[in-house]
ZAKOL-821683 format. One line per 3 residues: number of its first residue (from 1); for each residue x, y, z negated of N, C-alpha, C, O, CB. Coordinates in nm, 2 decimals. Glycine has a CB too. Example, Ala and Ser with C-alpha at 12.3 -4.5 7.8 and 13.67 -1.06 7.14 Angstrom:
# ZAKOL-821683
1	1.32,-0.57,-0.78,1.23,-0.45,-0.78,1.32,-0.33,-0.78,1.42,-0.33,-0.85,1.13,-0.45,-0.90  1.28,-0.22,-0.71,1.37,-0.11,-0.71,1.29,0.00,-0.79,1.34,0.11,-0.80,1.41,-0.06,-0.57
# end
This chain:
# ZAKOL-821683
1	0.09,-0.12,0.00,0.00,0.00,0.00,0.09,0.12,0.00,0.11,0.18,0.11,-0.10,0.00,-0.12  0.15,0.18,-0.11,0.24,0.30,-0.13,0.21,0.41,-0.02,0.31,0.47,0.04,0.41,0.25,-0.13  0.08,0.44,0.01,0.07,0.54,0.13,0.11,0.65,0.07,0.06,0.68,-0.04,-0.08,0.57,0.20
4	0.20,0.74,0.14,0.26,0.88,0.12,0.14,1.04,0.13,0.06,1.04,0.23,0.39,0.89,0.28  0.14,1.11,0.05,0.03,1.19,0.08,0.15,1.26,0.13,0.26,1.22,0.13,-0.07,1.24,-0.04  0.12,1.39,0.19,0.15,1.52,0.21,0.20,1.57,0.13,0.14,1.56,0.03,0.08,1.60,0.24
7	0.32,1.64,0.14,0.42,1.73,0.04,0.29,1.84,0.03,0.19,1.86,0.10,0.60,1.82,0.12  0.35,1.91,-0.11,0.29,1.99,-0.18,0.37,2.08,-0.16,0.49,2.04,-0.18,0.25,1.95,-0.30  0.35,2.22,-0.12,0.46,2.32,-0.17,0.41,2.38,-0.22,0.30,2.34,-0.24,0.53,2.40,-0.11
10	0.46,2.50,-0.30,0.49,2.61,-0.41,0.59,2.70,-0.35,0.69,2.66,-0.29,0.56,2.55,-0.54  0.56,2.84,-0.37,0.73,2.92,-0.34,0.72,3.02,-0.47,0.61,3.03,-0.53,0.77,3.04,-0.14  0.84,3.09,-0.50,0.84,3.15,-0.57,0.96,3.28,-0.53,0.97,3.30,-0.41,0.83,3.08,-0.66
13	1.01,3.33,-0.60,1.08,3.45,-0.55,1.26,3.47,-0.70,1.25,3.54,-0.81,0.92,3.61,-0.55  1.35,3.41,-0.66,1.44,3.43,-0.75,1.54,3.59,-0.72,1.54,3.63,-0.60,1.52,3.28,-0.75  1.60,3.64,-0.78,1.68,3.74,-0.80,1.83,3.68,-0.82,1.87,3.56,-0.83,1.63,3.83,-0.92
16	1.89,3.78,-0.82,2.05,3.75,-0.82,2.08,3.85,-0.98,2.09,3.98,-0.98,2.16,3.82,-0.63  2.10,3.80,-1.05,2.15,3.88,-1.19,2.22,3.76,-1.30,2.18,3.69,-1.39,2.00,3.95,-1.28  2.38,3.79,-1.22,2.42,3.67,-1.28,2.43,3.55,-1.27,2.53,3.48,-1.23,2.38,3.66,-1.34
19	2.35,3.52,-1.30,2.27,3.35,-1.22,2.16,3.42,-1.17,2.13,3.54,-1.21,2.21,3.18,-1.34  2.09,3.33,-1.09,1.96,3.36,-1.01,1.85,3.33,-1.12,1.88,3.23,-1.19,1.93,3.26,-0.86  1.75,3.38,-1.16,1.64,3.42,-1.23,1.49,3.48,-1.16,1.48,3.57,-1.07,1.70,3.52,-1.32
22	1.39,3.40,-1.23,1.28,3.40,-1.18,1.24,3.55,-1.15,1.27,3.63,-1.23,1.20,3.33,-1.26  1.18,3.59,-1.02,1.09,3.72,-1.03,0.98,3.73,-0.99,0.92,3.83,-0.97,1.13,3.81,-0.97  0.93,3.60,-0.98,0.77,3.56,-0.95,0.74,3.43,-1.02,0.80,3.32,-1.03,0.74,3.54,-0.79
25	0.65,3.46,-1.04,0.58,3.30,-1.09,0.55,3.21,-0.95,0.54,3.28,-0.85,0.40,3.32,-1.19  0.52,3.07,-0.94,0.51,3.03,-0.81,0.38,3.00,-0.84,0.31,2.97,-0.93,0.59,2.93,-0.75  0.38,3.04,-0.60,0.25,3.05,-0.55,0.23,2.94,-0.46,0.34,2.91,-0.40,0.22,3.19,-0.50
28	0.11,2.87,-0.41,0.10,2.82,-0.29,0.09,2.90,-0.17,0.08,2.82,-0.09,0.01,2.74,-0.30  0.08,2.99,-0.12,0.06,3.06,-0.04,0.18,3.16,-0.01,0.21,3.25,-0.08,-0.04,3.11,-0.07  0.28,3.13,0.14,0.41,3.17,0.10,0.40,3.35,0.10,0.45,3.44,0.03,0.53,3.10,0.22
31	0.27,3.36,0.21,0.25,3.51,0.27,0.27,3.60,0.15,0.35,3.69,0.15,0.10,3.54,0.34  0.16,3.54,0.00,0.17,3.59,-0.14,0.28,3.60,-0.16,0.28,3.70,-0.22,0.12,3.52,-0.23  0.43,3.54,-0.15,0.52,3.51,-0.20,0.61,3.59,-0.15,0.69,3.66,-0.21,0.53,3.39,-0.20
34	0.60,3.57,-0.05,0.68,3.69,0.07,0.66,3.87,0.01,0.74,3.96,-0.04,0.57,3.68,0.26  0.53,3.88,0.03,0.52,4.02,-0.07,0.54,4.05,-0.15,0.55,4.17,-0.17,0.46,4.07,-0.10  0.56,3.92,-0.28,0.64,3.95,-0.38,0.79,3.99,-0.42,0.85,4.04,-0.51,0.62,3.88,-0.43
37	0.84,3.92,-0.28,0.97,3.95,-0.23,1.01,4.11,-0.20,1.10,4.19,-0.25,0.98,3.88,-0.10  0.91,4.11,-0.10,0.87,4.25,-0.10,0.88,4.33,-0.18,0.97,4.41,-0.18,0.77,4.27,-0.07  0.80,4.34,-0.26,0.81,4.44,-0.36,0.90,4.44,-0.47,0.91,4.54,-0.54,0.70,4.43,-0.42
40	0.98,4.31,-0.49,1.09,4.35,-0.56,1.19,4.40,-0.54,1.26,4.45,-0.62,1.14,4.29,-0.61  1.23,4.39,-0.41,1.33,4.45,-0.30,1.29,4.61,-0.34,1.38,4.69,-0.36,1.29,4.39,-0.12  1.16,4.64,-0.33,1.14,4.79,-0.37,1.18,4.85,-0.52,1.22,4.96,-0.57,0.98,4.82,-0.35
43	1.14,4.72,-0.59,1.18,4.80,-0.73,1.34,4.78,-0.79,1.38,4.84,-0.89,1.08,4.75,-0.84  1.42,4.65,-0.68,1.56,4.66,-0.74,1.60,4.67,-0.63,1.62,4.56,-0.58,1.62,4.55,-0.82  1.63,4.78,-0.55,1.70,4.76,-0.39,1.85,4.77,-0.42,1.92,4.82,-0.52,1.65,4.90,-0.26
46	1.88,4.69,-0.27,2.04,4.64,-0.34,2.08,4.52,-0.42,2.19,4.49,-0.47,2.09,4.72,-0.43  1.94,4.46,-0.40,1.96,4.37,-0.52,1.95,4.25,-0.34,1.91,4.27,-0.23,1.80,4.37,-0.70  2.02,4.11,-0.44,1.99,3.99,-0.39,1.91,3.88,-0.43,1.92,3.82,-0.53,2.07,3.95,-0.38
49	1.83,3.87,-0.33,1.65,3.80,-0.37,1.68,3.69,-0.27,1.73,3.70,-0.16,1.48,3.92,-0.31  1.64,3.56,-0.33,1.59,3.44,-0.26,1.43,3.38,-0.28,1.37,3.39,-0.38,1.69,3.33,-0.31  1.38,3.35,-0.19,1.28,3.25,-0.18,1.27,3.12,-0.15,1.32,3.05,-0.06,1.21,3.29,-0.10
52	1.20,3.09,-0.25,1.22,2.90,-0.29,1.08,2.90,-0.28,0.99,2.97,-0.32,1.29,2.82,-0.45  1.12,2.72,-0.18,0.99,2.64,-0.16,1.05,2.52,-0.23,1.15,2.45,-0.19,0.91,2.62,0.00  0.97,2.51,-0.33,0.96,2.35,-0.39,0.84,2.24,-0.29,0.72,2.25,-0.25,0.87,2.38,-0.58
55	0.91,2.16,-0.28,0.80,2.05,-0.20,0.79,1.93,-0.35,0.87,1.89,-0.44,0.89,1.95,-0.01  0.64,1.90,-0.29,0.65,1.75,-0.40,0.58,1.68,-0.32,0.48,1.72,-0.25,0.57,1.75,-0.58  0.64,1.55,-0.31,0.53,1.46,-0.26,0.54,1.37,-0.34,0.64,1.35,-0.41,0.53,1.42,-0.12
58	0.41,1.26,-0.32,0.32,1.22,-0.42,0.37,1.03,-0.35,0.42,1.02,-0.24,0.12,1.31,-0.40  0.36,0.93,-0.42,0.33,0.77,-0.36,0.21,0.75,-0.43,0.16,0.82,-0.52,0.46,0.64,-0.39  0.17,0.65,-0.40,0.06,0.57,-0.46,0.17,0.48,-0.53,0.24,0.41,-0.45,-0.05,0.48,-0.34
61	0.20,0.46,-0.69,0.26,0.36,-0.73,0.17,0.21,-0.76,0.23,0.10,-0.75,0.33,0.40,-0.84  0.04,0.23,-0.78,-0.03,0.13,-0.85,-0.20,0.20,-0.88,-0.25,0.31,-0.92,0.07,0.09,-1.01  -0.27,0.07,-0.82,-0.42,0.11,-0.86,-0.49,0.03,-0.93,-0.52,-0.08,-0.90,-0.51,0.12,-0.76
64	-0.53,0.08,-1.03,-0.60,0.02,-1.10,-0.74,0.00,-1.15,-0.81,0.09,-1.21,-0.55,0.03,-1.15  -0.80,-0.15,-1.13,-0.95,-0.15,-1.14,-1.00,-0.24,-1.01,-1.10,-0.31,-1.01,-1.01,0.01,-1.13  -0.91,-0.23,-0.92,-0.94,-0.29,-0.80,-0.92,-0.47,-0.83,-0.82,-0.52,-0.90,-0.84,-0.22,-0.69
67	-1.02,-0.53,-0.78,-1.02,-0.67,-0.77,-1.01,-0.71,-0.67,-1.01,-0.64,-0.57,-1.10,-0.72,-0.80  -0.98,-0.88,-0.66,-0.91,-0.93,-0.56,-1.07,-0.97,-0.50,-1.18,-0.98,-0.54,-0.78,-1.06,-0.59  -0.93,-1.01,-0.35,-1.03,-1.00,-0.24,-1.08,-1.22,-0.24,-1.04,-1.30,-0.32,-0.92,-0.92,-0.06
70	-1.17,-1.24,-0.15,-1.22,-1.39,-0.17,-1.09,-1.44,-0.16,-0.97,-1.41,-0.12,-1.33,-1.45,-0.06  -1.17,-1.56,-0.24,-1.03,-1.64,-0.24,-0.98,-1.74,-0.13,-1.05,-1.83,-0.12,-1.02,-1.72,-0.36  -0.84,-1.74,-0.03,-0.78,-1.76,0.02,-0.78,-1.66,0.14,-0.80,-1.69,0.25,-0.80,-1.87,0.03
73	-0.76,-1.52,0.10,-0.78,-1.41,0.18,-0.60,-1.40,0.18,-0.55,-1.41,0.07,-0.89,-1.26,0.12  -0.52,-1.38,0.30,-0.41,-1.32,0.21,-0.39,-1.22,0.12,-0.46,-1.12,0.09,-0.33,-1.28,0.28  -0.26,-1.29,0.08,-0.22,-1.21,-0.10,-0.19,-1.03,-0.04,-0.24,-0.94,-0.10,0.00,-1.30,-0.20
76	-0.09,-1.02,0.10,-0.06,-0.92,0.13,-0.18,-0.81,0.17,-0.18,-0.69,0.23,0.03,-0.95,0.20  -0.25,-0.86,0.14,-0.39,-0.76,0.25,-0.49,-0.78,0.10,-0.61,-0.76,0.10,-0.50,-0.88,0.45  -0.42,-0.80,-0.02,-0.53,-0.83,-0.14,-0.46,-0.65,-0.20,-0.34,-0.62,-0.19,-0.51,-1.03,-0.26
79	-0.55,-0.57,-0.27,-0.48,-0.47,-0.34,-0.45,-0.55,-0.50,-0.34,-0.53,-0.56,-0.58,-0.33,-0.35  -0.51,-0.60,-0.53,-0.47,-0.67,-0.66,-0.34,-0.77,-0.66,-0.26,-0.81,-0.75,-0.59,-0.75,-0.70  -0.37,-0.79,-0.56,-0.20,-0.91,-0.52,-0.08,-0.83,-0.54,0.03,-0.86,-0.59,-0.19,-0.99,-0.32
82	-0.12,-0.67,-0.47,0.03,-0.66,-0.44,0.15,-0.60,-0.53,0.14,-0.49,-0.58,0.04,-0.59,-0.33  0.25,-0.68,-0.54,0.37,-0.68,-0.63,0.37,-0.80,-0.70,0.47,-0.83,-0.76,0.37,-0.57,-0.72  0.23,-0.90,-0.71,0.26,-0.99,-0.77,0.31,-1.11,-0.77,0.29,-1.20,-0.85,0.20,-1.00,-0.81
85	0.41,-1.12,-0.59,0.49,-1.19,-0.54,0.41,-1.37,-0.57,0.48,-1.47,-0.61,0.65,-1.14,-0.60  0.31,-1.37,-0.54,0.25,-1.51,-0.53,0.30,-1.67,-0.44,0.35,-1.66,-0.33,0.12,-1.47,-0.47  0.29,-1.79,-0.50,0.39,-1.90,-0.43,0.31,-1.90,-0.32,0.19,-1.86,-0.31,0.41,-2.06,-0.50
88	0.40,-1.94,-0.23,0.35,-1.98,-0.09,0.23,-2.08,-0.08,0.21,-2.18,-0.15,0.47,-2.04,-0.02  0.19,-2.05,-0.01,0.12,-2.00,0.08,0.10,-1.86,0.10,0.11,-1.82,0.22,0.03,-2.06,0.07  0.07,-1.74,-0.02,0.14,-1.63,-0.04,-0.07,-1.58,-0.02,-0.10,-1.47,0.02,0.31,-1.58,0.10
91	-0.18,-1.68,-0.06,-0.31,-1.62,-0.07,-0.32,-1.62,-0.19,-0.26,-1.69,-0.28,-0.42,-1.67,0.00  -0.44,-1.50,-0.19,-0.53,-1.42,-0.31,-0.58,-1.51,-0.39,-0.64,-1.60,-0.32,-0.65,-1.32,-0.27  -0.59,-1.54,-0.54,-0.66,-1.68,-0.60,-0.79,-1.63,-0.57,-0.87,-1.71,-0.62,-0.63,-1.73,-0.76
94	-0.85,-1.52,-0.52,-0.99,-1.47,-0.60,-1.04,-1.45,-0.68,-1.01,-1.50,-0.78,-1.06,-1.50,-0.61  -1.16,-1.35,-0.68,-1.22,-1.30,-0.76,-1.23,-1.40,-0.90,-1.22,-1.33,-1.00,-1.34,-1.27,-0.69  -1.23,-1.47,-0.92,-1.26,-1.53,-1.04,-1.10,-1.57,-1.12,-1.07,-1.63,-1.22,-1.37,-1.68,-1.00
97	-1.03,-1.52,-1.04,-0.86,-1.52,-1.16,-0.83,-1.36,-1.25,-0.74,-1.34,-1.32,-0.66,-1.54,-1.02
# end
């Protein structure tokens, strides 16, 4: 299973003082983020400003609740089977295990 969703971003807006230090809280929306850029550039000009995108993406590790499929369905096509590396023949015991 493990289907991949879509990255998630976030950006936010760091400064240069020293070490780099937050000057925005993060936004999903970069356009938002950009103008915050913007505007700090207005209130520290001269200054050095970066914009960060955090990505997150997500797996499916494990679902739970789901029951197996009839029994002698393959194990690999069962959601309850999978990871639980079953003897060969490698089918689902069914609903009733």
């Amino acid at each position: 299973m493990n289907a991949p969703y879509l990255p998630r971003n976030c950006w936010r807006v760091e400064i240069l003082d020293g070490d780099w230090m937050p000057a925005s809280g993060t936004h999903a929306d970069k356009a938002h983020a950009e103008a915050l850029m913007d505007a700090a550039m207005n209130r520290h000009p001269g200054s050095q400003l970066r914009l960060i995108r955090e990505t997150t993406t997500s797996h499916v590790e494990a679902i739970r609740g789901v029951g197996h499929l009839p029994a002698g369905t393959n194990a690999e096509d069962c959601p309850a089977c999978i990871g639980s590396n079953p003897s060969y023949p490698f089918l689902c015991p069914g609903p009733a295990s």
